[in-house]
C-alpha positions in Angstrom: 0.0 0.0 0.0 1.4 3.6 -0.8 2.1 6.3 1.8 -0.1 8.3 2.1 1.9 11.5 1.6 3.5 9.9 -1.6 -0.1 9.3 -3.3 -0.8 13.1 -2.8 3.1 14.2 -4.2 2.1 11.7 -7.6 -1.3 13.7 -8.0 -1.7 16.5 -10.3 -1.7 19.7 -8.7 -5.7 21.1 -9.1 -6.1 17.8 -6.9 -3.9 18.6 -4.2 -5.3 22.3 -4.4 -8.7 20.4 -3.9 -7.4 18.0 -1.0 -6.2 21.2 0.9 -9.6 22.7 0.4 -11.4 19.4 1.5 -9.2 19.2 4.6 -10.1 23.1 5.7 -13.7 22.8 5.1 -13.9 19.5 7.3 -12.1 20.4 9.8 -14.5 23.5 10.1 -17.5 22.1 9.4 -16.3 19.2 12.2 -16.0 21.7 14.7 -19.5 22.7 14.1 -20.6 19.3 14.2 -19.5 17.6 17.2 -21.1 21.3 19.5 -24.1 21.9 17.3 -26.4 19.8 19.1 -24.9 21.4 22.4 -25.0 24.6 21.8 -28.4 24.8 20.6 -29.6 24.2 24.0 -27.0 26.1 25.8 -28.0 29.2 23.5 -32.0 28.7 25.1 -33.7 27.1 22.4 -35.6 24.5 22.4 -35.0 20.4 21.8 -38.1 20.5 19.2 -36.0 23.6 17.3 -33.1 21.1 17.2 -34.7 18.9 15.5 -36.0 21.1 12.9 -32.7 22.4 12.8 -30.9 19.5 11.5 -33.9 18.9 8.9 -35.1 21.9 7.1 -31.5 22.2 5.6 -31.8 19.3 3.9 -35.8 20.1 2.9 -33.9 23.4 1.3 -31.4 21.3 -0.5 -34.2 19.0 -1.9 -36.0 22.0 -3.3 -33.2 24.0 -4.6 -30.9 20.6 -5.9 -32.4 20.7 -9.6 -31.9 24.1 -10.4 -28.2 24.1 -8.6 -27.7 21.0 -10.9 -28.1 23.2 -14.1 -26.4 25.6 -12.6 -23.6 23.4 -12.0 -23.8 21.6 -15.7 -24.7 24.9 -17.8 -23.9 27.8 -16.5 -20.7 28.2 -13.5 -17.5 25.9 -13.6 -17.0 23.3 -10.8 -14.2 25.5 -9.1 -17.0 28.3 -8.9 -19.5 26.2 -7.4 -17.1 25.0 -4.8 -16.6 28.5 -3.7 -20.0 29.4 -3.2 -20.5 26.3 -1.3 -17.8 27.4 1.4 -19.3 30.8 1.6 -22.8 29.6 2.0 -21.4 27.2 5.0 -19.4 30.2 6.9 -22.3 32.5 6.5 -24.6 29.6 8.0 -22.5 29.0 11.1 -21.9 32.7 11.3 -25.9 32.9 11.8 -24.9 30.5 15.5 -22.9 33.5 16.0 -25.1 35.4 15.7 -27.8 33.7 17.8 -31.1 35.8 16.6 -34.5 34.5 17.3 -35.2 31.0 15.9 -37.4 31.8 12.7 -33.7 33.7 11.6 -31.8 31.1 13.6 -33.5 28.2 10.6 -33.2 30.9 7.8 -29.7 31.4 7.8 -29.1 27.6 8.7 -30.9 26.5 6.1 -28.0 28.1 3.6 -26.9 24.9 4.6 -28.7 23.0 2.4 -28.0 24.8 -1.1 -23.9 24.5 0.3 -24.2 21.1 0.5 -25.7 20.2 -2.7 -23.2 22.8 -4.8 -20.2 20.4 -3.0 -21.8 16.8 -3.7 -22.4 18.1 -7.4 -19.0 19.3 -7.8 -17.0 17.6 -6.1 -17.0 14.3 -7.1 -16.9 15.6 -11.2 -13.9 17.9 -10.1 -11.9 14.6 -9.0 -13.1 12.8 -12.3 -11.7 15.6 -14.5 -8.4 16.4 -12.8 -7.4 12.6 -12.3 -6.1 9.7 -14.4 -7.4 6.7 -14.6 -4.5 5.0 -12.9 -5.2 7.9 -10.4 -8.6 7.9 -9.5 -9.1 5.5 -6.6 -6.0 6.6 -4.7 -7.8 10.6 -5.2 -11.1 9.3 -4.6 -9.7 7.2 -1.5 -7.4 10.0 -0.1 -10.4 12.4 -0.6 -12.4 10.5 1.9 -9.6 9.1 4.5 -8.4 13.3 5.0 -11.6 14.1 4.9 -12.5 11.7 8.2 -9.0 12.1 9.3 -9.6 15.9 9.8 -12.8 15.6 10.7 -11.6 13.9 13.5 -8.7 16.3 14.4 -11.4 19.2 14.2 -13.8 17.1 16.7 -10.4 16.7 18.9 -9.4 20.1 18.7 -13.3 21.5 19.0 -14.3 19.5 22.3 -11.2 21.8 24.2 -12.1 25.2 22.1 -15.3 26.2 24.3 -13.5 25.7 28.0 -10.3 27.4 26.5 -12.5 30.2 25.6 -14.6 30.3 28.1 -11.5 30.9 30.4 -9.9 33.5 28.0 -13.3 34.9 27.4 -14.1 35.0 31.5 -17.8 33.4 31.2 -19.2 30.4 32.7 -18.4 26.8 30.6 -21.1 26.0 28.6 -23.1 29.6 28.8 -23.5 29.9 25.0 -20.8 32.4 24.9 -18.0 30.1 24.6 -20.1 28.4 22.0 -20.7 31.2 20.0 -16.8 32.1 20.1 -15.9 28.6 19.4 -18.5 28.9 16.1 -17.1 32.4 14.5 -13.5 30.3 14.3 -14.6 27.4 12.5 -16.7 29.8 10.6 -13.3 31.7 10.0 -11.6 28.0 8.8 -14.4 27.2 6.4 -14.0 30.4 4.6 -10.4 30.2 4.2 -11.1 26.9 2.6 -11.7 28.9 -0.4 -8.1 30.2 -0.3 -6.5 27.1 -2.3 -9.6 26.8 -5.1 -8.3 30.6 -6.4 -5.3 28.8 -7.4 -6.8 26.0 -9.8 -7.5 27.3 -12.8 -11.4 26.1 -14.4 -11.2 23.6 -17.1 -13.6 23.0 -19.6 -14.9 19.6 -20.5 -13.5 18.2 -23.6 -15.6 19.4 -26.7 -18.1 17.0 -28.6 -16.7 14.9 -31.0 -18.9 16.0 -33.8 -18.1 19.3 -35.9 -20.5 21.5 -36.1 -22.7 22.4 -39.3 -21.0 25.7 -41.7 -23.5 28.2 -40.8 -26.3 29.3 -42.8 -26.0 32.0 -44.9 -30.2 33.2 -44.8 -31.3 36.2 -42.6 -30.9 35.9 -39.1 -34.6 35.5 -38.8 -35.1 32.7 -40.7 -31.9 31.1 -39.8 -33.5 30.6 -36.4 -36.7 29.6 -37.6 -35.1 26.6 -39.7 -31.6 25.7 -37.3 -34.0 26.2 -34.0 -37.9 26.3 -34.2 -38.6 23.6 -36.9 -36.6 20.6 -35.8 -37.1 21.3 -32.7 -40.8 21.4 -33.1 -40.8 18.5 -35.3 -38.5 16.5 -32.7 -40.9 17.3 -29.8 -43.9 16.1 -31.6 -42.2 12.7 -33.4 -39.9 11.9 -30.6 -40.9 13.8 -27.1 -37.5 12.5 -25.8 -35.6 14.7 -28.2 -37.3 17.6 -26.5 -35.2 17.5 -23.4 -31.6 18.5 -23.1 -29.0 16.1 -22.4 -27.6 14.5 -19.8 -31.5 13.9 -19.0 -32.1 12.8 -22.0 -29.9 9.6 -22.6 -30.8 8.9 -18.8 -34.4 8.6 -19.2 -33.7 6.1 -21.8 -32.4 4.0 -19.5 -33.7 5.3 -16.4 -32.7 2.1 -14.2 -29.0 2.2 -15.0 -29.0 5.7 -12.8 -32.2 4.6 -10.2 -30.0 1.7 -8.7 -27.2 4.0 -7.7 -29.8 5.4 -5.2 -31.8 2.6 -3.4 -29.5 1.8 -0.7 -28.3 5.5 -0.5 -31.9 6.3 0.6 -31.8 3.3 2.9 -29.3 4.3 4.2 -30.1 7.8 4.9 -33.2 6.7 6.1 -31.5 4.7 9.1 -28.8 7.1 9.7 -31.2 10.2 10.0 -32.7 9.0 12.9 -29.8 8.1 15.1 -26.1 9.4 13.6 -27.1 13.4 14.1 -27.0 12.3 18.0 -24.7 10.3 18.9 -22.9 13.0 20.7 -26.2 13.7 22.2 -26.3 9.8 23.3 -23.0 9.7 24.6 -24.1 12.6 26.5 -27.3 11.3 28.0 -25.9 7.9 28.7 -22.5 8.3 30.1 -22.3 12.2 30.5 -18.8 12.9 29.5 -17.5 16.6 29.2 -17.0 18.4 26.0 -13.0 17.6 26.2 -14.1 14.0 26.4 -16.8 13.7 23.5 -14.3 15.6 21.3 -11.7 13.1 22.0 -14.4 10.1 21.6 -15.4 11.4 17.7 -12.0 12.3 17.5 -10.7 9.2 17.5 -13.9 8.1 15.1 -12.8 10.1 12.5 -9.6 9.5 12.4 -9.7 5.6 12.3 -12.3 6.1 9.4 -9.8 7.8 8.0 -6.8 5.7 8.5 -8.7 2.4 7.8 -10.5 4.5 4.3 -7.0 4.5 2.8 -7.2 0.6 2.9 -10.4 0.9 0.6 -7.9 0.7 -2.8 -6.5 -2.3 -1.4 -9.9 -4.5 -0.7 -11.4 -3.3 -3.9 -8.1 -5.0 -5.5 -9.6 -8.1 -3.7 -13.2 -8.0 -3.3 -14.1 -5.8 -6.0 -15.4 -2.3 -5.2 -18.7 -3.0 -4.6 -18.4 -6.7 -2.8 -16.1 -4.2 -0.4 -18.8 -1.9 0.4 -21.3 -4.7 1.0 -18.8 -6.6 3.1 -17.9 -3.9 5.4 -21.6 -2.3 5.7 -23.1 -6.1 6.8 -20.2 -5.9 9.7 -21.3 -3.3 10.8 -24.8 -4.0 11.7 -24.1 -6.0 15.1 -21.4 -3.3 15.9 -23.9 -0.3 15.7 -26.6 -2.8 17.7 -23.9 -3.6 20.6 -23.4 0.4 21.1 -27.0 1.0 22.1 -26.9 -2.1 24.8 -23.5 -1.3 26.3 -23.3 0.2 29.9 -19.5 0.5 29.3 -17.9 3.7 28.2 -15.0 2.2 27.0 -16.5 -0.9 25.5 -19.2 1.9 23.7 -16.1 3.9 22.5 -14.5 0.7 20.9 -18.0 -0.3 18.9 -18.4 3.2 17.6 -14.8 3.0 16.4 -15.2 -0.2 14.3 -19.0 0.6 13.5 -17.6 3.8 11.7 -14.6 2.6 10.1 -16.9 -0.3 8.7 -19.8 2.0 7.4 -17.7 4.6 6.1 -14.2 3.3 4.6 -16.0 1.9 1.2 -18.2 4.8 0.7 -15.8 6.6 -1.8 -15.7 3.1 -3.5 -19.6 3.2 -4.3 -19.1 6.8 -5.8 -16.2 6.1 -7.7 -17.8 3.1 -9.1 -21.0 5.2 -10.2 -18.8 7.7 -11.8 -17.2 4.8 -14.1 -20.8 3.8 -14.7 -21.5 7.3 -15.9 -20.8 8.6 -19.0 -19.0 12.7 -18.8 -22.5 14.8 -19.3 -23.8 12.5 -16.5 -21.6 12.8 -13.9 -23.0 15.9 -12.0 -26.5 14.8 -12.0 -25.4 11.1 -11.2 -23.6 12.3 -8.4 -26.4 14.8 -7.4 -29.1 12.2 -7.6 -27.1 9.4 -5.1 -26.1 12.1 -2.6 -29.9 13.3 -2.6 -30.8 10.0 -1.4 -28.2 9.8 0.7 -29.9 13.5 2.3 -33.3 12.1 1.4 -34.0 10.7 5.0 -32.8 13.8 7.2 -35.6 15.6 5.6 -37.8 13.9 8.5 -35.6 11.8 10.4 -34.2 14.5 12.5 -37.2 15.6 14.1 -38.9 12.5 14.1 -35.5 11.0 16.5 -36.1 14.0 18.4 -40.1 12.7 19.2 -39.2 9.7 20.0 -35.9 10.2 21.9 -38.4 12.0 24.2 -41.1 9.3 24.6 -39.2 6.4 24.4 -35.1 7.1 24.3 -32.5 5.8 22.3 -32.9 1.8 22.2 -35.8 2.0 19.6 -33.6 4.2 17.2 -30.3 1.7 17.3 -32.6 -1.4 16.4 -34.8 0.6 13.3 -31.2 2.0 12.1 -29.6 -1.4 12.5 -32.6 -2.9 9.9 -32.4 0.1 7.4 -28.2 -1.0 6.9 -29.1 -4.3 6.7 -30.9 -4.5 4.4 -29.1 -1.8 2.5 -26.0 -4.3 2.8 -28.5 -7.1 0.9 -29.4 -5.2 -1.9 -25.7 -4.0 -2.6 -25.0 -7.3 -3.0 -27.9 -8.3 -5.5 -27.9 -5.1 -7.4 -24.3 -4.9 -8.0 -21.6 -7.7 -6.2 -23.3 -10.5 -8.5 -23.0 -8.9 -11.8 -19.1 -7.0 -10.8 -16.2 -8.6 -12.4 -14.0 -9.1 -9.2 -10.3 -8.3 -9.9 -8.4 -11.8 -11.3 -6.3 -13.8 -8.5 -3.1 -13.1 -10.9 -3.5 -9.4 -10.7 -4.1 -9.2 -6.9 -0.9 -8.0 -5.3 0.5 -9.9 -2.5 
């Protein structure tokens, strides 16, 4: 297996611009993360807000995601929509800062949700173009390792941030105020993610094959009328398809070769929405560690995600890339089911470390794999459409975790999540591990 820091040296350099990016806005974003569900309360609001807190965003990023995908594939670059995603995100944990009264409190987090989509869309697309072949699951691994690596640092770092500043700052631990100090910094890092995209300059996708007809040499008028109006009338009425602009309209031709990238995305989401917004909240409630603690506890998360992601390159080489990722999310099942029955700290700790390094380390396996599925036009919307279902379920499942975390706990939430992966895991393997070609014993290295 290569070093890690030798993979990044052999890339080209837009992709290490776009690694350092990555790394910034995680670690950021991380920081919000792991005190979000913390502060909220600490700020005076209520658990109910929370909830509709963590799932508005992503109603706002199901309503806005179609129009952000044209944007995306007709009218900005993927470096420009990669800026205005960091922007959105610091002005939306600026609004924390800010702490106005809720209704303002959900506007200005809901910038959250247009960020988000403007980064799935790009991101993967960005990696596709500014890789090789021979490169691509080394970016795509790296991509997702540093990106749980520093997500973990940012959860080590942010668990100590509100006592340091709460000391420096003379107020009370966990007032709010430290919060809110804590939240302008990592709104400070996200922004400055945007620092290394200046430097990569756009590139356009290769041009079609196909020259283009001489143009005509009738008035402008009637030019129109005959390149524009008439076959395009006459291509609506004959074939409807013709009518709608491409990528969409190869895809609905074959509508399931896109669909089955998204059913156990939505599964997925649908299990994880309920319960992985609160862990911290869980760990919380059931062994009441301090902030230091839980920062340390997701710390270390992250960063064996991280670590054990960069081994996802390797077990593709053996498993194929999608027996991997069906593999490692069936292993994880009894993990995430032992974490809501142990009393142990330690022992709870240990699950939630394997449990996330199982669920996670294939994950830039499944997107690379869709990308090679995808023809160049598609890509975007191909990655659009998988991470909306992966976003699907928090359009509900925040709140409703919230509703039931008040009448009947946690337990019910680990055992509904636990059945959502599992079956997620199945179909994995019947939509896709039966018909991969795995990699030839000859070609596996030793």
């Amino acid at each position: 297996m290569e070093l890690p820091l030798t993979s990044i040296r052999a890339l080209q350099l837009p992709a290490r611009l776009y690694l350092l990016h990555m790394v910034l806005l995680t670690f950021g974003l991380a920081v919000n993360a792991l005190l979000f569900n913390l502060a909220i309360p600490a700020l005076g609001y209520s658990l109910r807000l929370l909830g509709l807190l963590n799932s508005v965003p992503t109603l706002v990023a199901a309503l806005t995601t179609l129009p952000l995908w044209w944007l995306v594939t007709r009218a900005i670059t993927l470096r420009t929509a990669l800026l205005c995603s960091a922007v959105l995100q610091a002005a939306a944990i600026l609004t924390v800062v800010v702490a106005p009264p809720p209704v303002y409190l959900l506007l200005g987090l809901s910038l959250t949700g247009p960020a988000g989509v403007l980064f799935q869309v790009s991101a993967a697309p960005f990696m596709m173009r500014h890789s090789s072949a021979a490169e691509r699951d080394m970016l795509f691994s790296l991509s997702a390792g540093l990106n749980i690596a520093f997500a973990g640092l940012g959860s080590l770092i942010g668990g100590t941030l509100p006592g340091l500043l709460a000391r420096l700052l003379a107020v009370p631990p966990q007032s709010g105020m430290d919060y809110r100090a804590t939240f302008l910094l990592a709104s400070l890092c996200v922004l400055a993610s945007s620092i290394p995209l200046l430097f990569i300059r756009p590139v356009s996708p290769p041009p079609p094959s196909a020259a283009r007809p001489p143009a005509p040499t009738t008035g402008r008028f009637e030019r129109f009328r005959s390149s524009v109006i008439g076959p395009r009338l006459r291509a609506s009425v004959r074939h409807p398809l013709r009518a709608i602009p491409e990528p969409w309209q190869s895809m609905l031709r074959r509508p399931w070769s896109v669909l089955r990238f998204m059913v156990t995305p939505l599964l997925i989401s649908c299990g994880a929405a309920l319960l992985i917004p609160y862990l911290n909240l869980y760990f919380r409630q059931r062994f009441a560690p301090p902030d230091e603690v839980l920062g340390s506890i997701f710390a270390a998360v992250h960063i064996s995600t991280g670590l054990a992601t960069l081994a996802a390159p390797w077990l593709a080489r053996r498993l194929g890339k999608m027996g991997s990722v069906a593999l490692t999310q069936a292993l994880a099942v009894p993990c995430l089911l032992a974490l809501g029955l142990t009393p142990l700290l330690s022992v709870a700790v240990a699950l939630a470390l394997v449990r996330g390094t199982l669920m996670n380390m294939a994950f830039p396996l499944y997107d690379a794999y869709a990308m090679e599925q995808s023809a160049e036009a598609e890509r975007p919307t191909v990655i659009g459409l998988i991470n909306g279902a992966f976003s699907l379920g928090y359009i509900f499942g925040p709140y409703v975790s919230v509703r039931v975390q008040e009448q009947a706990g946690f337990m019910p939430l680990f055992f509904v999540t636990a059945g959502f992966y599992t079956l997620a895991a199945v179909l994995n393997y019947v939509l896709f591990v039966r018909n991969e070609q795995w990699p030839e014993r000859s070609s596996v290295a030793s």
